[in-house]
N, C-alpha and C positions, 0 to 999 in steps of 0.2 A: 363299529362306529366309535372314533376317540369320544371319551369320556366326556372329556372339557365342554364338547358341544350338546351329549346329548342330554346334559346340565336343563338346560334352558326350553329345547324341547318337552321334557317330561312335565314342566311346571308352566308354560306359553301361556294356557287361557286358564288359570286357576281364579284371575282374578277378572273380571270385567275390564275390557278396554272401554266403556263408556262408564263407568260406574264415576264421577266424579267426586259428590259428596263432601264439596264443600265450600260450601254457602257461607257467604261473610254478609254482614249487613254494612255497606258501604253507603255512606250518606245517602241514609235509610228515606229522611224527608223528601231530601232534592229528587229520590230516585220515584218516591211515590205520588210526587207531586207531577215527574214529567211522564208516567204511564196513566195516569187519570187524565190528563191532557191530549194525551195521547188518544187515547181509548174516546174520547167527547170531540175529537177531530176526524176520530174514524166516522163515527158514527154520525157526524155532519154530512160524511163525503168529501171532507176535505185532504184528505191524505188515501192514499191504497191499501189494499189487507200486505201488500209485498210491504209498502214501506212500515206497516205494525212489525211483520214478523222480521226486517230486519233489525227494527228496533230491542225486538224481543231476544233474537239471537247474541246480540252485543250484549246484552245480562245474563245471557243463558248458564253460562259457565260455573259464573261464580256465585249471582242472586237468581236465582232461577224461580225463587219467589215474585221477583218483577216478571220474569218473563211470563209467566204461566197468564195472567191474567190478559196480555196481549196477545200471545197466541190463540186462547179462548174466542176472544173477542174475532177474530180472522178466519179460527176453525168454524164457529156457528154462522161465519156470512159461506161457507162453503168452500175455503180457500184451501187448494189440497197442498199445500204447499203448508200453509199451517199447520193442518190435521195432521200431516208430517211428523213434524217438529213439537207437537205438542203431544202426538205418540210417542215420540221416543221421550220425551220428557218421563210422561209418567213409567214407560214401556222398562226403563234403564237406570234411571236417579234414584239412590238411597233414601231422596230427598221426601220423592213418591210411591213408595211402595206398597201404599194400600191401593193404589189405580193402577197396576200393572194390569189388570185386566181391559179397564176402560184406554188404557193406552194401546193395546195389542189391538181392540175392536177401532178405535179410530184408524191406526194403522192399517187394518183389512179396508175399511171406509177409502182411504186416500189411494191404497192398489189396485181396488176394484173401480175405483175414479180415473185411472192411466198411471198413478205417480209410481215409480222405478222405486226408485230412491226408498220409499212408504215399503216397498217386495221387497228391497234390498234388505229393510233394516228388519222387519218378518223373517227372512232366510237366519240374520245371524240371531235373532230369536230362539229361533227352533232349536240352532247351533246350538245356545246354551242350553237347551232343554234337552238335547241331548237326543230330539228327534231329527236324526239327519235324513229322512226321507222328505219330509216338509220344510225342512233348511235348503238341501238339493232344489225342488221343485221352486219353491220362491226365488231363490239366487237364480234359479234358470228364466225364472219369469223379468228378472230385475235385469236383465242382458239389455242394450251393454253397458256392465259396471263402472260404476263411478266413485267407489265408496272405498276407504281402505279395509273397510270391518269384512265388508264381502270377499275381497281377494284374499284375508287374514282365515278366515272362515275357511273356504272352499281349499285354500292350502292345505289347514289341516284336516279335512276330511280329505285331501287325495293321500294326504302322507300316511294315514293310520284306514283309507280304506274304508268310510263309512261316508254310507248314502251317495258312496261311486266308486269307481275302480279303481283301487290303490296303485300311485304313479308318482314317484320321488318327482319326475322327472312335473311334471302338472303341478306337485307342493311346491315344487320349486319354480317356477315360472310364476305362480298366483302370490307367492311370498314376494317376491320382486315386484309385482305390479302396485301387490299394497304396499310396498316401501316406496315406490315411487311417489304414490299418492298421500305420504308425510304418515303414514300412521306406523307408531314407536314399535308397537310389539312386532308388526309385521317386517321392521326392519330386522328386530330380535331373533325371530326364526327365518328367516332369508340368511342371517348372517350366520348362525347355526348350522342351516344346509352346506353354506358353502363354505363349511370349516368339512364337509364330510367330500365322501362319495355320490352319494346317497342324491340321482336326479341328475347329475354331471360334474365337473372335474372340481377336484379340491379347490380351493381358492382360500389362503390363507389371508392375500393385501385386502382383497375386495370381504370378507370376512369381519376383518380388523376396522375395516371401514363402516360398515354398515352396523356391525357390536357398538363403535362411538358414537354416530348420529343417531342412533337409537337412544342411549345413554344421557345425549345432550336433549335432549325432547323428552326425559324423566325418566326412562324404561328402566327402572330400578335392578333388572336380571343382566341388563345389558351393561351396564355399570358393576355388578360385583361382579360380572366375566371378567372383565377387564380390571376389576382388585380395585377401581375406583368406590368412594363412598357414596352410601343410597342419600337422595334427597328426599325429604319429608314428600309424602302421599296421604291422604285422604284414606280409610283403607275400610269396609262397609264390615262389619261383625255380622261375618256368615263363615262357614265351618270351610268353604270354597277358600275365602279368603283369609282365615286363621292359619291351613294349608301351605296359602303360596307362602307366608309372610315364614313359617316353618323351614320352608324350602329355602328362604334365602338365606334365612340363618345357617340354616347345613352346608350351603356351599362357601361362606363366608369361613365354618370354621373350619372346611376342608382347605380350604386357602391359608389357614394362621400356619405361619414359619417359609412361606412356600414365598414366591416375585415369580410376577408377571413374567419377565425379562426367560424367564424358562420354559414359556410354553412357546408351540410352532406359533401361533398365534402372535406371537409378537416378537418374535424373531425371524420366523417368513412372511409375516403380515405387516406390523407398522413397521421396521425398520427398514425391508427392501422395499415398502410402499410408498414410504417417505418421498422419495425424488418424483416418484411418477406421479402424484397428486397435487405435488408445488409447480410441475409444468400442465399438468390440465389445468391448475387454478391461472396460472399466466397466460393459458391460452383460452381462457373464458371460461370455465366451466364451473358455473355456481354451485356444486353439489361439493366440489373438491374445497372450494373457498369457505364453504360453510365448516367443514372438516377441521379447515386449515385457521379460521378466524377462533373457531371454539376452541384449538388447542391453546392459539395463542393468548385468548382472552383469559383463560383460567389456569394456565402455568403447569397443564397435566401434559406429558411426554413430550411437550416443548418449554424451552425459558415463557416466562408471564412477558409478554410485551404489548401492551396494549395497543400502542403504532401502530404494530404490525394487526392487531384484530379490527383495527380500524378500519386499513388500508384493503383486508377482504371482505368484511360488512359492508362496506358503504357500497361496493359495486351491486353486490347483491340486493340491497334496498332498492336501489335506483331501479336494477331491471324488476322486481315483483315478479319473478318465476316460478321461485321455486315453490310448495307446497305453505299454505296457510301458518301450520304448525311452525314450521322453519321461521316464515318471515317474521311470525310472533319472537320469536325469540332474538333473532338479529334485531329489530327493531328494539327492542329491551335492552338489549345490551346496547347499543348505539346511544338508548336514553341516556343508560349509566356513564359511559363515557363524556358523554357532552355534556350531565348536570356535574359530575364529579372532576371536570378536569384532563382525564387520565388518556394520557397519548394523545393529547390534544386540548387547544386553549376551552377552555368552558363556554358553553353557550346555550344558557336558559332557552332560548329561543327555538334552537335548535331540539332539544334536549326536550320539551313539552313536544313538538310535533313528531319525533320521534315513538313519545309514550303513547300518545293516541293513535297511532298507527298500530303499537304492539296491541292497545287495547281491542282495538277492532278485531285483531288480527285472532284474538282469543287469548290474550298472556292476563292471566291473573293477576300478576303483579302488576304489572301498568293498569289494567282496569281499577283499581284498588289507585294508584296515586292521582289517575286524573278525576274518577269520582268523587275523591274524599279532599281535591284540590281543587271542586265544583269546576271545572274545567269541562 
């Protein structure tokens, strides 16, 4: 297996894909004032436990101290849907770490209730714990998957053969489904595989492809592949994650003297891939326009044109297709063009409805400008 790929394999889940860890207090007041409001309208009857938790969801991210007490409030009227979301709260957040237990038992609570979703997020549980027979069995119970963590999950136990029968060909199909489904790592090792043999044919374009939109969505391993610089992360001070952050250093200074421009990877990947993704984006296809807007939006292996990052985002907005994560971040960047001018005339107007969309959508950054700009 070339080298270059199995880079990112060895170090894939060192660190938490849910581990966020980082809590801003974002107009602390306004925000406290509208979840006590909240929570005294539930409790009227005047609003749904769905409409608490998705209020709660919208904080979840970044204040996850607002959400907690919304999702409580939905969990104790019996809302499995909460019980959810407030397991994985404590089940996954640096933020909660002394209630990993009491998140795991709500989580069993919302499974043995019907909720997927509740099995799903127990399977990659176990995942991390390292028991893949009760990872296996919960993921099996969680069918059919909706989750990118689960197909992230069950990837690598087909790839490495634990708590099922080892099958490049299964890590590599489950690694695809959770790229579909927007989640970054799973693009990471999708895009790994198909720098190899390993499950089915080389594929260096569609490699190079999935290494960037990983990258673009924060995946910090999928950016030093590709010799781009990490963007600040959150990172939880556990010996796991002291590890990957190790690993990235090693591969960074196995890179020092070396360019991109010399691996297969980007002389059979982005340079003959180039043409075929600027006509799937012309013939509709928002996965390619996402590719094609972030290269343009940020001046990496294309000129900075912002026009042109425009002219692929905006379609992309309009249809809302593609994956949560994604539209977060198109919608953000759409902010920044439209408050700042750039490739187009300025339009505050514009430019606020865009940030609320990125915020909903889960971008931390837009939720930070419309809260702290009571909006």
């Amino acid at each position: 297996m070339n080298k270059f790929f199995t880079l990112v394999l060895s170090f894939a889940f060192a660190v938490s894909v849910m581990a966020k860890g980082h809590s801003v207090a974002a107009n602390n007041h306004a925000g406290n004032g509208q979840i006590e409001s909240a929570k005294t309208a539930f409790a009227k009857g005047q609003v749904s436990a769905d409409s608490l938790v998705n209020l709660a969801l919208y904080h979840k991210a970044v204040n996850p101290e607002f959400s907690e007490p919304l999702l409580k409030a939905a969990a104790d009227a019996g809302n499995l849907r909460a019980m959810t979301e407030l397991g994985v709260l404590y089940a996954f957040s640096p933020n909660y770490s002394s209630k990993v237990a009491d998140g795991v038992k709500l989580l069993e609570a919302a499974a043995r209730g019907g909720s997927k979703e509740a099995a799903g997020y127990l399977g990659y549980y176990y995942f991390n714990k390292k028991d893949y027979g009760k990872a296996a069995s919960y993921l099996e119970a969680a069918r059919p998957l909706t989750l990118g963590i689960e197909y992230a999950a069950l990837g690598s136990m087909y790839l490495e053969g634990k708590g099922v029968k080892e099958s490049g060909k299964m890590a590599r199909d489950n690694f695809k489904q959770s790229s579909l489904l927007g989640l970054p790592r799973g693009m990471a090792l999708y895009a790994s595989l198909l720098g190899t043999k390993n499950g089915g044919k080389q594929d260096y374009k569609d490699s190079f492809f999935w290494f960037y939109l990983a990258g673009e969505l924060g995946d910090n391993y999928s950016r030093v592949m590709l010799y781009r610089p990490r963007v600040p992360e959150a990172v939880p001070d556990t010996k796991e994650s002291r590890d990957a952050q190790s690993a990235l250093a090693w591969i960074e200074m196995v890179h020092t003297g070396k360019s991109l421009s010399a691996e297969p990877v980007y002389k059979d990947g982005f340079l003959k891939g180039l043409k075929d993704r600027e006509k799937m984006a012309e013939q509709g296809d928002d996965w390619s326009r996402f590719y094609l807007g972030g290269m343009n939006y940020n001046g990496d292996f294309l000129n900075q044109n912002y026009a042109r990052a425009l002219y692929y985002y905006e379609p992309i907005a309009r249809n809302g297709k593609l994956p949560k994560t994604m539209l977060a971040v198109v919608h953000q960047r759409l902010a920044d063009m439209y408050r700042s001018g750039k490739g187009t005339v300025a339009d505050k107007a514009k430019a606020d409805r865009h940030a609320k969309l990125a915020a909903a959508y889960g971008s931390a950054e837009a939720y930070r400008q419309v809260e702290n700009s009571g909006k």
